[in-house]
C-alpha positions as CSV (number, residue, x, y, z in Angstrom):
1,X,43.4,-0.4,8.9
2,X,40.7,0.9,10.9
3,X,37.9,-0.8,13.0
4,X,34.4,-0.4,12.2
5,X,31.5,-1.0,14.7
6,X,28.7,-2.0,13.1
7,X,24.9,-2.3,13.5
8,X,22.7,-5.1,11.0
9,X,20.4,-7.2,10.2
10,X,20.0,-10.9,8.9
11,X,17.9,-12.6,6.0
12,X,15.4,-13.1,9.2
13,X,15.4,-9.4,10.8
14,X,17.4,-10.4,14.0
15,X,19.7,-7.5,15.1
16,X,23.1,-8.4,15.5
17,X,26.3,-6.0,16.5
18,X,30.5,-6.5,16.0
19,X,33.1,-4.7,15.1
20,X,35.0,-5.3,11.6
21,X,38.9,-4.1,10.3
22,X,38.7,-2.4,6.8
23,X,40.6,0.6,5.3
24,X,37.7,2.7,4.9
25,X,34.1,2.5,5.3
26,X,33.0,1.3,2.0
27,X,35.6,-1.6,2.0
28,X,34.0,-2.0,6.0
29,X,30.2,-2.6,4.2
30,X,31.6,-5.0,1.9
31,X,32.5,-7.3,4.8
32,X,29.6,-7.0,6.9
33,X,27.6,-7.9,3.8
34,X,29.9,-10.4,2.8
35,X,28.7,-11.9,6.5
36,X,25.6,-12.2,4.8
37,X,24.1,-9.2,7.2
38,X,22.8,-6.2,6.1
39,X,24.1,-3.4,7.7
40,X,22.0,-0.5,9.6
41,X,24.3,1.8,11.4
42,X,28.3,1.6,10.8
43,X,30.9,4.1,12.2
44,X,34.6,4.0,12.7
45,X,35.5,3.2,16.6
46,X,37.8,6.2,17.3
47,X,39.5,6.8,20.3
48,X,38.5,9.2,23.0
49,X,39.9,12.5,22.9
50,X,40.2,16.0,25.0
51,X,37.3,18.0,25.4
52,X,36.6,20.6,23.2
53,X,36.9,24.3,24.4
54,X,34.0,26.0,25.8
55,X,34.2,28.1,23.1
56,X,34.0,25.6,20.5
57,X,30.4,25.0,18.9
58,X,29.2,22.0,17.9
59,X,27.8,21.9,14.2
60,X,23.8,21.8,14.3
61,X,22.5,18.9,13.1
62,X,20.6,19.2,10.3
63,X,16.8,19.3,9.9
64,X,14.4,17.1,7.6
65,X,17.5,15.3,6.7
66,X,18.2,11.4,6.5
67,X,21.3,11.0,8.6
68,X,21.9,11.0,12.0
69,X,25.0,10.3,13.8
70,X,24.8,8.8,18.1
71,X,28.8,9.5,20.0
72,X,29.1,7.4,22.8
73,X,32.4,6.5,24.5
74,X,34.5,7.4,21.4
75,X,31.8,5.4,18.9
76,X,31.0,7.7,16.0
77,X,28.3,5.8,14.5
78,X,27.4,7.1,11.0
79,X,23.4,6.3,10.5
80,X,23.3,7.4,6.7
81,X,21.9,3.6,5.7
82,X,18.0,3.2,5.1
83,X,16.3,0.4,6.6
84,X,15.9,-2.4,4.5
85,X,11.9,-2.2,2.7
86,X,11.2,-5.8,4.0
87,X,11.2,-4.2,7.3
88,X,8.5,-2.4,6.7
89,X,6.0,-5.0,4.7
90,X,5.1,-6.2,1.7
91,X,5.0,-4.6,-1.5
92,X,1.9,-4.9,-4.2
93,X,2.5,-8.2,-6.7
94,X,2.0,-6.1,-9.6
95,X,4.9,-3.9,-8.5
96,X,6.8,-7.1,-8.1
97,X,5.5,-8.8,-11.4
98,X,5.9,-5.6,-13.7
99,X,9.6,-5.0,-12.6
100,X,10.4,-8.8,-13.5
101,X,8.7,-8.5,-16.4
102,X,10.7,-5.5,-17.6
103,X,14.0,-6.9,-16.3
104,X,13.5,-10.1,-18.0
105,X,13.0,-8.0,-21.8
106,X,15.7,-5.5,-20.9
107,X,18.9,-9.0,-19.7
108,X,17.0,-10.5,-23.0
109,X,17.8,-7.3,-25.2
110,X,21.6,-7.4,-24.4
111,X,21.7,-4.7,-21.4
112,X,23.7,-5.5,-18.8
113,X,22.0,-6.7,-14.9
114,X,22.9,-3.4,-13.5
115,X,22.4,-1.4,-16.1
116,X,18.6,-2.6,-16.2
117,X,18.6,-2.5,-12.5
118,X,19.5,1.1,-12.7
119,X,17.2,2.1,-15.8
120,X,14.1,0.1,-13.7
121,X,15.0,2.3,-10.5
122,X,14.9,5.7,-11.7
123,X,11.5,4.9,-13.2
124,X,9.9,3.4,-10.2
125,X,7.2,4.9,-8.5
126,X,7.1,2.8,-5.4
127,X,9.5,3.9,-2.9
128,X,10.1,0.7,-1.3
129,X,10.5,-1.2,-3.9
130,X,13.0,1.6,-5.1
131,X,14.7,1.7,-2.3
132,X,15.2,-2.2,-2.4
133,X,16.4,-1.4,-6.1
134,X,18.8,0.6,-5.0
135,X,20.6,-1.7,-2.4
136,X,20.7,-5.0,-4.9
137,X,22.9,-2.6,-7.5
138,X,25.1,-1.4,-4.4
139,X,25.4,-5.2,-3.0
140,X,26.0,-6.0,-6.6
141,X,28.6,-3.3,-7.1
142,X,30.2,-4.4,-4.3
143,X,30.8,-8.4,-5.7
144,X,28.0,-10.2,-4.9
145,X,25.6,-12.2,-7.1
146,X,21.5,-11.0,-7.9
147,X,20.3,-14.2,-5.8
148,X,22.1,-13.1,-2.9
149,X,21.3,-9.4,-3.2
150,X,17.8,-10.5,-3.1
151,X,17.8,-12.7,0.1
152,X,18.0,-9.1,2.1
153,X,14.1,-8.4,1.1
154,X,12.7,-11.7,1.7
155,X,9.1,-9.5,2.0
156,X,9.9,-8.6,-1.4
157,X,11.2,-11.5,-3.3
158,X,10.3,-14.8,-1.7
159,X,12.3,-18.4,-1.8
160,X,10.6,-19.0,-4.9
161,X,12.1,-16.2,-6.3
162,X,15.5,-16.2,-5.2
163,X,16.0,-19.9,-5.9
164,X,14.8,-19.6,-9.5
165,X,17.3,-16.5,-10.2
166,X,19.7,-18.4,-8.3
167,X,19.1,-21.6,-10.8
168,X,19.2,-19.3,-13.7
169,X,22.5,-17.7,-13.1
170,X,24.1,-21.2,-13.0
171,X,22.9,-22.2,-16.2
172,X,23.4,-18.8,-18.1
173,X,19.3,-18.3,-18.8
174,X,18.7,-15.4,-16.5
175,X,16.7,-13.6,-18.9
176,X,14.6,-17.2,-19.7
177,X,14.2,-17.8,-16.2
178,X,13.0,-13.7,-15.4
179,X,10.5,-14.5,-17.7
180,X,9.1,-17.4,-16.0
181,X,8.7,-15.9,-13.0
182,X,6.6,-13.1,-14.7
183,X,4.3,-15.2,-16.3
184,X,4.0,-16.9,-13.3
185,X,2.9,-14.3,-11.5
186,X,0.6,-13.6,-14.0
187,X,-1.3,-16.2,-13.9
188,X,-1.2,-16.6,-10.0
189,X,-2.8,-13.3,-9.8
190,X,-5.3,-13.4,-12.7
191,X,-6.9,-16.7,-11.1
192,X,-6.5,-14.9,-7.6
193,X,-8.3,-11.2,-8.7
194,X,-11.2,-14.2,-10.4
195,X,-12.0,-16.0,-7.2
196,X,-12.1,-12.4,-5.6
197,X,-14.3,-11.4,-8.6
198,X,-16.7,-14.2,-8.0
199,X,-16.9,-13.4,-4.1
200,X,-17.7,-9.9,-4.3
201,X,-21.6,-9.7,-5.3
202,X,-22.4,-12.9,-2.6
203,X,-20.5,-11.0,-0.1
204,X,-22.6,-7.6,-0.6
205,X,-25.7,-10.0,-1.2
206,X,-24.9,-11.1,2.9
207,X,-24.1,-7.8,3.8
208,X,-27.3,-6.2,2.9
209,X,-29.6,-9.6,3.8
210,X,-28.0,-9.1,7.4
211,X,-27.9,-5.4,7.8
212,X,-32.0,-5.4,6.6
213,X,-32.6,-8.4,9.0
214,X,-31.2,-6.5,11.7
215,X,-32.7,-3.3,10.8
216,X,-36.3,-4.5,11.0
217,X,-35.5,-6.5,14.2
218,X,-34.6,-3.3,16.0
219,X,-36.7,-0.6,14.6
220,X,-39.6,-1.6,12.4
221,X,-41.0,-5.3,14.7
222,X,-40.7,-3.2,18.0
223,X,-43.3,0.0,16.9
224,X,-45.6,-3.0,15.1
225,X,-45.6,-5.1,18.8
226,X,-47.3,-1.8,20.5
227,X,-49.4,-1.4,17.6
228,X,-50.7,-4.6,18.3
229,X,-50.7,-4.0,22.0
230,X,-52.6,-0.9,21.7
231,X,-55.2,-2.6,19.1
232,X,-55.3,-6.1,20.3
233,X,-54.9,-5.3,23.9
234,X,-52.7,-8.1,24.7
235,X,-54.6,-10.9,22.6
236,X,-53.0,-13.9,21.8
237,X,-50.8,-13.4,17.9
238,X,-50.1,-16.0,15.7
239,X,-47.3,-18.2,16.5
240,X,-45.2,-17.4,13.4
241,X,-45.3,-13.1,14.8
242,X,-44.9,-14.0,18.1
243,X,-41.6,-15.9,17.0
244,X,-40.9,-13.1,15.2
245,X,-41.5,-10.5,18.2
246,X,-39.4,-12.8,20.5
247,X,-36.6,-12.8,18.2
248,X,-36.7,-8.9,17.7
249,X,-36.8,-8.8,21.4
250,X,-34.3,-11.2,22.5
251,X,-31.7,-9.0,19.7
252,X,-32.6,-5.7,21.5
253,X,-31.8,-7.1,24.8
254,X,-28.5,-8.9,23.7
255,X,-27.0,-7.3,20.8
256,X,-23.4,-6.0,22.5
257,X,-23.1,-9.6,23.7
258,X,-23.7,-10.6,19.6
259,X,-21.5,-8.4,19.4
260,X,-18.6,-9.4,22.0
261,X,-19.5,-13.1,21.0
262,X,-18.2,-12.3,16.8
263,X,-15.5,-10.6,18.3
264,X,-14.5,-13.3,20.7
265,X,-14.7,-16.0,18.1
266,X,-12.7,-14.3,15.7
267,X,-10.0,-13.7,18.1
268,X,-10.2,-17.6,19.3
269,X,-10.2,-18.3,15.3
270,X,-6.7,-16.2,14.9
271,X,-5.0,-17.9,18.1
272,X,-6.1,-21.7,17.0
273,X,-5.3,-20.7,13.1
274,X,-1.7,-20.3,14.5
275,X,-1.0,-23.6,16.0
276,X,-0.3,-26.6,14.0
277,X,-3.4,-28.7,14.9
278,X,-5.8,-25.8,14.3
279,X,-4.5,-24.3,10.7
280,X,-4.6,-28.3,9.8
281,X,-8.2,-28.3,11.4
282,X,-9.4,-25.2,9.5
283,X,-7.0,-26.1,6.0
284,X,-9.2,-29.6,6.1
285,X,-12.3,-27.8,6.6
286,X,-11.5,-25.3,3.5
287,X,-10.6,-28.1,1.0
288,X,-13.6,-29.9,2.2
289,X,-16.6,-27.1,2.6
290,X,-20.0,-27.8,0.5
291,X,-19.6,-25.1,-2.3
292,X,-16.4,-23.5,-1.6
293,X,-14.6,-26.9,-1.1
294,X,-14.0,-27.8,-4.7
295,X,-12.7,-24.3,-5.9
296,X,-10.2,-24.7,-3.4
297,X,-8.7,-28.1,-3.8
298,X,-8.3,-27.1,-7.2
299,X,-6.8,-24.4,-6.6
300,X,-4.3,-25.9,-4.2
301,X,-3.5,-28.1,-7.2
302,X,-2.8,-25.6,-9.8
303,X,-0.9,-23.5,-7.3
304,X,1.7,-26.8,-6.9
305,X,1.6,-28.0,-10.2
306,X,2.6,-25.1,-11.8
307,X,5.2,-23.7,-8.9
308,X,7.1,-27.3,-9.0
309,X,7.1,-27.2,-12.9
310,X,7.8,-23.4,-12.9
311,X,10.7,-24.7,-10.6
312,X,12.0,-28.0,-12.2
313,X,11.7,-26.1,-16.0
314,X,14.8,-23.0,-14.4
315,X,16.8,-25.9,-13.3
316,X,16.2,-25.8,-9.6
317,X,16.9,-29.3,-8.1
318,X,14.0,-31.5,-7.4
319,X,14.4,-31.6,-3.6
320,X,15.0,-28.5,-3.5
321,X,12.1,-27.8,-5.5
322,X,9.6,-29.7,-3.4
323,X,10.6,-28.2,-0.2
324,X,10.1,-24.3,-1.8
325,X,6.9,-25.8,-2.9
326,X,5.6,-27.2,0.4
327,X,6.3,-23.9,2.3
328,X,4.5,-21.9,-0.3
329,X,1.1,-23.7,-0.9
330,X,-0.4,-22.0,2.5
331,X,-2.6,-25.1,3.4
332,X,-0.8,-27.9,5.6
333,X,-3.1,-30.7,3.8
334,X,-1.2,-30.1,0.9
335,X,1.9,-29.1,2.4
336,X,2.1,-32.3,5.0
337,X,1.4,-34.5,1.4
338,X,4.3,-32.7,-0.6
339,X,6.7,-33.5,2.7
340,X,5.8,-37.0,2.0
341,X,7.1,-36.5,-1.8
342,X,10.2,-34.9,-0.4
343,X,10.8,-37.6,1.8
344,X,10.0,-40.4,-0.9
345,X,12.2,-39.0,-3.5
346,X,15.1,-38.8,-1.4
347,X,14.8,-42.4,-0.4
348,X,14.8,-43.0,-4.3
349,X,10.8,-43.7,-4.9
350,X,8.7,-41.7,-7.0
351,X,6.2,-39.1,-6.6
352,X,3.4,-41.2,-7.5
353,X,3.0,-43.3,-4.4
354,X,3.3,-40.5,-1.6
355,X,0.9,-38.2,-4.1
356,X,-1.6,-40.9,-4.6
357,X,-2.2,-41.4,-0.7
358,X,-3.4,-37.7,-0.2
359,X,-7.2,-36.7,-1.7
360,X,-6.2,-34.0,-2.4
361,X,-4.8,-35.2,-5.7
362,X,-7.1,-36.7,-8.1
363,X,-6.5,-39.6,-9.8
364,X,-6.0,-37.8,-12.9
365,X,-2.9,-35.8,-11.5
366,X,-1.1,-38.5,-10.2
367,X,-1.4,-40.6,-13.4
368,X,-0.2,-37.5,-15.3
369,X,2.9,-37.1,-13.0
370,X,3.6,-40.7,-13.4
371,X,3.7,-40.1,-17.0
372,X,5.8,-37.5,-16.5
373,X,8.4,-39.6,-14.1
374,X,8.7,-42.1,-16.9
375,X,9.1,-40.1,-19.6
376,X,11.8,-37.6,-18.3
377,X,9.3,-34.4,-19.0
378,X,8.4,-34.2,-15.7
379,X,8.0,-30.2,-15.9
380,X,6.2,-30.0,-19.0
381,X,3.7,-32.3,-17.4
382,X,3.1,-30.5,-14.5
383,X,2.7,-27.5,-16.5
384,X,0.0,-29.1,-18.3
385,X,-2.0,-30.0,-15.5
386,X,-1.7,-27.2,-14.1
387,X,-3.1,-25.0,-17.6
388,X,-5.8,-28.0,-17.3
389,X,-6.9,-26.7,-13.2
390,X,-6.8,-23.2,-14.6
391,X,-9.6,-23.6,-16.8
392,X,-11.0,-26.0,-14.1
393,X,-10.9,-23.3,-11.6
394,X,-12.3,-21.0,-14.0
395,X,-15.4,-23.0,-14.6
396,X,-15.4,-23.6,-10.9
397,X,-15.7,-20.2,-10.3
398,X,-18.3,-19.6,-12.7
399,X,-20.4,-22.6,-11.3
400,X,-19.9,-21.5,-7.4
401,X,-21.1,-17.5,-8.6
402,X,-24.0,-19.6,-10.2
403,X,-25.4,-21.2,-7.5
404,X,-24.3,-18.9,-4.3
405,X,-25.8,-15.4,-6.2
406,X,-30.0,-17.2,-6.4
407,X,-29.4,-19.1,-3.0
408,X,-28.5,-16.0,-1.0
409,X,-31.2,-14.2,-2.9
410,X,-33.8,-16.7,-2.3
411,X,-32.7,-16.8,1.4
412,X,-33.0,-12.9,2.1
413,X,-36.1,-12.9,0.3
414,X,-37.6,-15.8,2.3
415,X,-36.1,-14.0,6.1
416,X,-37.6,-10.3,5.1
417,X,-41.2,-12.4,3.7
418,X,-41.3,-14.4,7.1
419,X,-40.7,-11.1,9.1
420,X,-44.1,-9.2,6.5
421,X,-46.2,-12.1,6.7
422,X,-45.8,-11.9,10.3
423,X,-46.5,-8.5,10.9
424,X,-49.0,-8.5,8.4
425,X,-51.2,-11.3,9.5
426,X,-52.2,-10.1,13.3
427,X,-52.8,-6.3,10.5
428,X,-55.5,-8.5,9.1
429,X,-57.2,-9.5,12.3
430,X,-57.3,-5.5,13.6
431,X,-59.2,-5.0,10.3
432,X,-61.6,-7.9,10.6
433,X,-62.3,-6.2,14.3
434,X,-62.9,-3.3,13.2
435,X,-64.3,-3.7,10.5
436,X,-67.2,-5.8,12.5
437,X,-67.6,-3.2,14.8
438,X,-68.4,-0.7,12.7
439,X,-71.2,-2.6,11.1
């Protein structure tokens, strides 16, 4: 037996260090993942030695290469193991959705897990993903299950994920389950790439209204005010082009501190967004906003409907279910409301109480979910409301595009017809002057 010393990470990126006894170095992997850690550096602690003589070379280490090696008090620590991908972000969702997709049809046509794993990663394109590929089939080489191979990429596959794999391995529907979790994706990203859809023309439709507005403020108003100087000689304008010329002004002179002041508040916005009173503060303020505000309470309700269905359909335990939930639906509104469920059920109540008390749930939803409670098809049910807030959502979006598109039109038209009329209308008085004095 041998000791290892070992470098590795945890499920949470901490860095922890220890030493390990195993024959050789593989065997020495196996139990620092078996710790649950995933290791980053690993080398066999070897005694110090004699000096080598002077004229002794030392091998050159090589160049453009992966590996690297650090000898330090006896310590030959071998550094051939990539860093996990989650270290280094998140990968694309349709990366994410076409390999589950894929893995669930090739576990449904009879190939075995790794041997899909290993088809999947000699065709992928995306190097992190790959490389992520390539560490589940050695962690599942090496004894361990797919649900725990996939807890070392938590930026990759998320509690969602692993706890619905996890569900379908008990109960022998991997393939069943694989396919879930595709279609759910699916569908989480056609409604998201539809609501981005929507945004895009009233977002260029602000742009340009504020870029023009600015533009005329600081180039075209100030060469009409010494126009009017020059023809007028300092008579008095009307009120609607002085407000106009005081406004253009009052932008020339304070623009960086427009400028500073956007900055500022979005900065302010970021810190308060992190802290628990602020992100309720701004959550409250999404679900309730004029236009916006209904899109996004449904929304919210598709996303948990279909999640804790999703979930409850693979077998995943019901409090287990509602706690993945809470942590994933990304407003605390919703999130403080599904604790409440958590915390309901586990006394023994229902759903429909704790559901009921937050307006963020229709009516409708919580007499569906009662339905559900009492008939035993609980999933099912939540799987129909949440098809129902799809096509909800959908209409939403289409109403929201409706309305925003004209308004924002009608407003840059009525801000660049204020600033003509008002340069226009002291135009008209220079050619009534001179148009008198020339008769």
């Amino acid at each position: 037996m041998a000791t290892f010393q070992y470098i590795a990470k945890d499920a949470s990126g901490n860095e922890t260090r220890g030493q390990v006894e195993a024959g050789d170095r593989n065997s020495a992997i196996a139990a620092v993942r078996a710790q649950g850690l995933f290791p980053t550096a690993l080398g066999e602690v070897k005694r110090a030695s004699a000096p080598p003589p002077a004229a002794e070379k030392k091998p050159a280490p090589r160049k453009g290469g992966s590996s690297a090696s650090a000898k330090k008090g006896g310590l030959n620590i071998d550094l051939n193991i990539k860093l996990p991908s989650w270290m280094r972000g998140k990968i694309k969702t349709k990366v994410l959705t076409q390999f589950t997709r894929q893995l669930a049809t090739l576990v449904n046509a009879g190939l075995p897990l790794m041997r899909g794993i290993e088809v999947l990663k000699r065709q992928m394109k995306d190097a992190q993903m790959k490389e992520a590929l390539e560490g589940i089939g050695e962690n599942i080489a090496a004894g361990g299950t797919f649900s725990e191979s996939l807890t070392a990429y938590p930026k990759i596959f998320d509690n969602l994920y692993v706890n619905m794999v996890k569900a379908g391995e008990a109960g022998g529907v991997l393939e069943v389950v694989l396919g879930r979790l595709a279609e759910f994706a699916e569908k989480s990203e056609r409604i998201k790439n539809k609501v981005k859809g929507a945004m895009i023309y009233p977002v260029v439709v602000l742009f340009a209204a504020v870029g023009i507005t600015a533009f005329l403020l600081l180039t075209v108003i100030p060469k009409f005010k010494q126009v009017f100087n020059d023809m007028l000689g300092g008579a008095e304008l009307p009120g609607i082009t002085q407000f106009v010329i005081d406004a253009s002004e009052w932008v020339q002179h304070n623009y960086i501190t427009i400028g500073v002041a956007i900055v500022v508040f979005v900065i302010i916005k970021k810190v308060v967004g992190k802290t628990d009173k602020g992100a309720t503060a701004f959550d409250w303020m999404s679900l309730r906003a004029p236009v916006t505000g209904t899109l996004v309470q449904r929304t919210a309700v598709s996303r948990v409907t279909r999640t804790l269905g999703t979930l409850l359909s693979s077998g995943v335990p019901i409090l287990q279910s509602l706690m993945i939930v809470r942590d994933t639906t990304g407003n605390r509104i919703v999130s403080n409301a599904l604790q409440s469920v958590h915390d309901a059920v586990k006394e023994g109540e229902g759903m429909t109480a704790p559901l009921s008390q937050c307006w963020v749930f229709p009516p409708m939803v919580v007499s569906m979910v009662e339905v559900g409670e009492e008939t035993g098809a609980l999933a099912e049910m939540l799987t129909r409301i949440a098809n129902t807030y799809d096509d909800e959502v959908d209409n939403a979006v289409a109403g929201m595009t409706a309305a925003i598109e004209p308004a924002l039109i009608i407003v840059l038209a009525v801000v660049v017809g204020t600033i003509v009329v008002a340069m226009f209308l002291p135009m008209i008085k220079i050619i009534q002057s001179v148009s008198g004095g020339g008769v």
